[in-house]
C-alpha positions in Angstrom: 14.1 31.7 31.6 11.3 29.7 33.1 10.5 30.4 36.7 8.0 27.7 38.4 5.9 30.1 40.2 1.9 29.5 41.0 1.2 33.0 40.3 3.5 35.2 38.3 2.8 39.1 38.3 4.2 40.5 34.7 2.6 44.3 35.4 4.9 47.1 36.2 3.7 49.9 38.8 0.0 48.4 38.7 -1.8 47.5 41.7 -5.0 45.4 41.9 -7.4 44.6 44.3 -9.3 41.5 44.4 -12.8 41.1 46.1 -11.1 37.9 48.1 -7.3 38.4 48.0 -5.7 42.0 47.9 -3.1 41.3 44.8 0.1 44.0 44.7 2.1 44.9 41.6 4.6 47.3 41.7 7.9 48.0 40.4 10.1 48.1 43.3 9.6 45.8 46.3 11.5 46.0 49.5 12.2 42.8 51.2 13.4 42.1 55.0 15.8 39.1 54.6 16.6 36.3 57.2 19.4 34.1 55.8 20.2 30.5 57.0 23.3 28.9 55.9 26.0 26.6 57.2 29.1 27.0 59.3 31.3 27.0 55.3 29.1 30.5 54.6 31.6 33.5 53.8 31.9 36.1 56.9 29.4 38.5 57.9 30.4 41.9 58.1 29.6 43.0 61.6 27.2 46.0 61.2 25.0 46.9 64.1 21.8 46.0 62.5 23.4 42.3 61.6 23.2 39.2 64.0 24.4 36.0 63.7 23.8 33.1 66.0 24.2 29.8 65.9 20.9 27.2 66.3 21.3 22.9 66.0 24.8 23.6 63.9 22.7 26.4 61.6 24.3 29.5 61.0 21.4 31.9 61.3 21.8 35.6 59.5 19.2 38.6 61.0 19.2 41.9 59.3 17.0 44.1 61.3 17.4 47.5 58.9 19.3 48.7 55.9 22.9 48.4 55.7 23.8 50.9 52.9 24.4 54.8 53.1 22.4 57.2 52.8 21.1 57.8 49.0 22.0 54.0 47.9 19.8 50.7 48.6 16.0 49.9 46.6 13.0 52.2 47.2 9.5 51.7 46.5 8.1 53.6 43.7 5.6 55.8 43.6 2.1 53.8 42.3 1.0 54.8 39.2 -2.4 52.5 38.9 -5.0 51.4 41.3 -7.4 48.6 39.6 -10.0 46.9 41.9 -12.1 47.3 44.3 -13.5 45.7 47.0 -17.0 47.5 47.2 -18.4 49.2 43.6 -19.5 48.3 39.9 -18.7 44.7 39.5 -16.6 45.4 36.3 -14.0 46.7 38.9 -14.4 43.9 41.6 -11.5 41.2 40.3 -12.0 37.8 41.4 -9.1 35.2 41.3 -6.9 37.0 39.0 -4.6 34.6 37.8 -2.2 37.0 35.6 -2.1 40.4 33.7 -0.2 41.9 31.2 0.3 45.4 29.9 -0.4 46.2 26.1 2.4 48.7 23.7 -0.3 51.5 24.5 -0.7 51.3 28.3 -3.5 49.2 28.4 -3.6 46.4 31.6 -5.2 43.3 30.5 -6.4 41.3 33.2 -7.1 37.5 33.7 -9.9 37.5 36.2 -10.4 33.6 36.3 -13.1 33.3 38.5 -15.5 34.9 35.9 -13.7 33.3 33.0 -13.0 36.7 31.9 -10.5 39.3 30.0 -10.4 42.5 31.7 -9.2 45.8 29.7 -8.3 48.2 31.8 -6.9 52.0 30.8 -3.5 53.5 31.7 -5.4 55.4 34.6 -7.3 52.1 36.0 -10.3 53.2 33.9 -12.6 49.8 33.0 -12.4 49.4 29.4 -14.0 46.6 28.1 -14.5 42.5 29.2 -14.4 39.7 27.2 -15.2 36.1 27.5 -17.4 34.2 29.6 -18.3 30.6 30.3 -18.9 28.1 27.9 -18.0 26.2 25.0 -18.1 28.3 22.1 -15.4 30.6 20.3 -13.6 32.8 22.9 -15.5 31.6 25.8 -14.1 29.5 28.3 -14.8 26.4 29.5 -16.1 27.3 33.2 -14.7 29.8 36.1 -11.5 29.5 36.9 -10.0 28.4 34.2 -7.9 30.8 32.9 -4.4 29.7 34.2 -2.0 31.8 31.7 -2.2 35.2 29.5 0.5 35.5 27.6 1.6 38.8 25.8 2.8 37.8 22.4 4.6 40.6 19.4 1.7 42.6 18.1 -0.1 42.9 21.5 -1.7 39.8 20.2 -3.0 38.1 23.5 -3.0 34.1 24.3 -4.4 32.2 26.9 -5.1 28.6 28.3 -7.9 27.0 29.5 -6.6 24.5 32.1 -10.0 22.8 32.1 -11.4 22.6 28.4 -7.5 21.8 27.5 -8.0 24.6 24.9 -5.2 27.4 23.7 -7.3 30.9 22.4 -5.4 33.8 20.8 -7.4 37.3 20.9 -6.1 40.7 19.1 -5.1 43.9 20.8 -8.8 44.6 21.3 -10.0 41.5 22.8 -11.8 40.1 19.6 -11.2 36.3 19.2 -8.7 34.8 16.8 -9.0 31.3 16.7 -8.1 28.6 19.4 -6.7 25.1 19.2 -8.4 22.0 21.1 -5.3 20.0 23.1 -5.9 16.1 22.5 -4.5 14.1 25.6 -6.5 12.4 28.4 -4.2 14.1 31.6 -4.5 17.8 32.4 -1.8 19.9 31.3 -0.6 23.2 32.3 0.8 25.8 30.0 4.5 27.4 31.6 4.0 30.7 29.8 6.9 30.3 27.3 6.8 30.4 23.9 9.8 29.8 21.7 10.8 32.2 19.1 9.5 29.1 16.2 5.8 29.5 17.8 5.7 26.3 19.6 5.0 26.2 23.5 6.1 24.0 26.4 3.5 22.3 28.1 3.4 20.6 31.8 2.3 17.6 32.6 1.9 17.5 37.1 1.9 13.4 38.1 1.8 12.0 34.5 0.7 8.3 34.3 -1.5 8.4 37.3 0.1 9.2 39.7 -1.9 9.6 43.0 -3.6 12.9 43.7 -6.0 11.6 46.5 -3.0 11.4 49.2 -3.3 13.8 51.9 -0.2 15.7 53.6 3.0 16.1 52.2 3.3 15.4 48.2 5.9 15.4 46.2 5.0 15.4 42.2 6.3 14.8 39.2 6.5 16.5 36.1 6.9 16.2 32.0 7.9 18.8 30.1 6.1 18.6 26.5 6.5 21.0 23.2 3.3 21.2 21.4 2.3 23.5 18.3 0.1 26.2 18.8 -2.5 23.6 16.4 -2.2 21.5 19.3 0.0 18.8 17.4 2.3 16.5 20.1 6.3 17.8 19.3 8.4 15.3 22.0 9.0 15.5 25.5 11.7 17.7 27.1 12.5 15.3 30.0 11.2 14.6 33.5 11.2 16.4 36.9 10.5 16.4 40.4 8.4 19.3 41.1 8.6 21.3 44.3 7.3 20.0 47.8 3.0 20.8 48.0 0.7 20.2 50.9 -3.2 19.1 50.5 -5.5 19.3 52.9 -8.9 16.9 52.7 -12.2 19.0 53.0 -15.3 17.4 55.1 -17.4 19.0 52.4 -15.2 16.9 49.4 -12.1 18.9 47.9 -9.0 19.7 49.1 -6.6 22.8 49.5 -3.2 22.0 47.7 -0.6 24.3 49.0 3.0 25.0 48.0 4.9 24.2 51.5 6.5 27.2 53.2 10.1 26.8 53.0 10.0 23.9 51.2 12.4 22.7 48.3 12.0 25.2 45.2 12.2 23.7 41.9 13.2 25.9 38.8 13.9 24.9 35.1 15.9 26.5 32.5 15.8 26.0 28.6 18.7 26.9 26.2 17.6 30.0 24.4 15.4 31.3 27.2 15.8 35.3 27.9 
């Protein structure tokens, strides 16, 4: 199943703290949902906690607390790992973590992008080991944050991509480099974190052919789906998509911030033979 997602979170009753953005991972979240439908929505049943009123023609759901007995219902679990700080020894200060992954023995791999890093971390949050840095030689990567996928492959065998230097790396349990493969194609693609069960990977192209980037406000992109080998060799296209609705912002220092919209149209993409 392929989930488009800017940042996935694939560790189980781990939580992180980054120096600039506090990043939670646990295994139960609770959630307060507020529902809009249309008039053709099934009933409501009418607890005391549940609203419903009507606003423009939208049918407008409010749950305000739990609606199940006593003993039934999610729960937040109890955390078992704390990793990160925001004041210590700068092993432990993470810095746009991108993803993370737990190993067979209990060991949390972390991608912390922003010092083009792998971070090994022990079962108890203990700092293990770091590997990588920036650069262009084997197992470096290509500058700061540009880690943007670490994928947990059989054998605790560890891959990730470098979104800028176009380059796939595969590492061993312990963090020592395997080989990588060099992606030939002028546009910047971006890895979706599946690989098929034949070893080949799908591959994202956002506003192929030129498409305009330097707009400002509300953008709606494109995208291609492509299957590559792990070499790198070109395997076909999947097909062609709108992608969800983003928002970019112009800095007066050059840049932009490129949002995903709040509320905004979701897009999400299935392949036969996904689990």
């Amino acid at each position: 199943m392929v989930t488009h997602a800017p940042f996935p979170a694939k560790v189980r009753d781990v939580q992180m703290r980054s120096k600039m953005t506090p990043l939670w991972i646990t295994s139960s979240i609770a959630f307060l949902l507020i529902g809009a439908g249309c008039a053709a929505a099934p009933d409501v049943p009418e607890f005391a906690s549940v609203t419903v009123d009507d606003s423009a023609g939208v049918r407008i759901v409010q749950n305000r607390s739990p609606v199940w007995p006593d003993g039934v219902g999610w729960r937040v679990g109890e955390l078992e790992t704390s990793i990160g700080v925001a004041d210590g020894a700068p092993e432990r200060q993470l810095f746009r973590v991108f993803d993370a992954t737990r190993l067979s023995d209990g060991t949390v791999v972390v991608a912390n992008s922003g010092t083009a890093e792998l971070r090994f971390f022990a079962r108890d949050g203990t700092f293990i080991r770091s590997v990588g840095r920036a650069g262009g030689g084997p197992g470096e990567f290509s500058q700061a944050n540009t880690i943007r996928a670490l994928v947990h492959r059989p054998g605790d065998s560890l891959l990730t991509w470098d979104v800028y230097g176009q380059k796939l790396s595969l590492f061993d349990p312990a963090g020592r480099f395997v080989r990588d493969a060099r992606f030939s194609i002028s546009e910047r693609m971006y890895f979706w974190r599946r690989v098929f069960p034949d070893g080949t990977l799908r591959m994202a192209l956002i506003n192929p052919d030129g498409q305009d980037e330097a707009q400002t406000g509300l953008l709606s992109r494109h995208i291609r789906l492509l299957r590559f080998s792990q070499n790198g060799d070109s395997l076909g296209v999947f097909g062609e998509y709108d992608e969800s609705d983003w928002h970019m912002t112009r800095m007066d220092r050059g840049g932009g911030l490129f949002m995903e919209t709040p509320f905004a149209r979701q897009v999400t993409l299935r392949v036969a033979g996904d689990p």
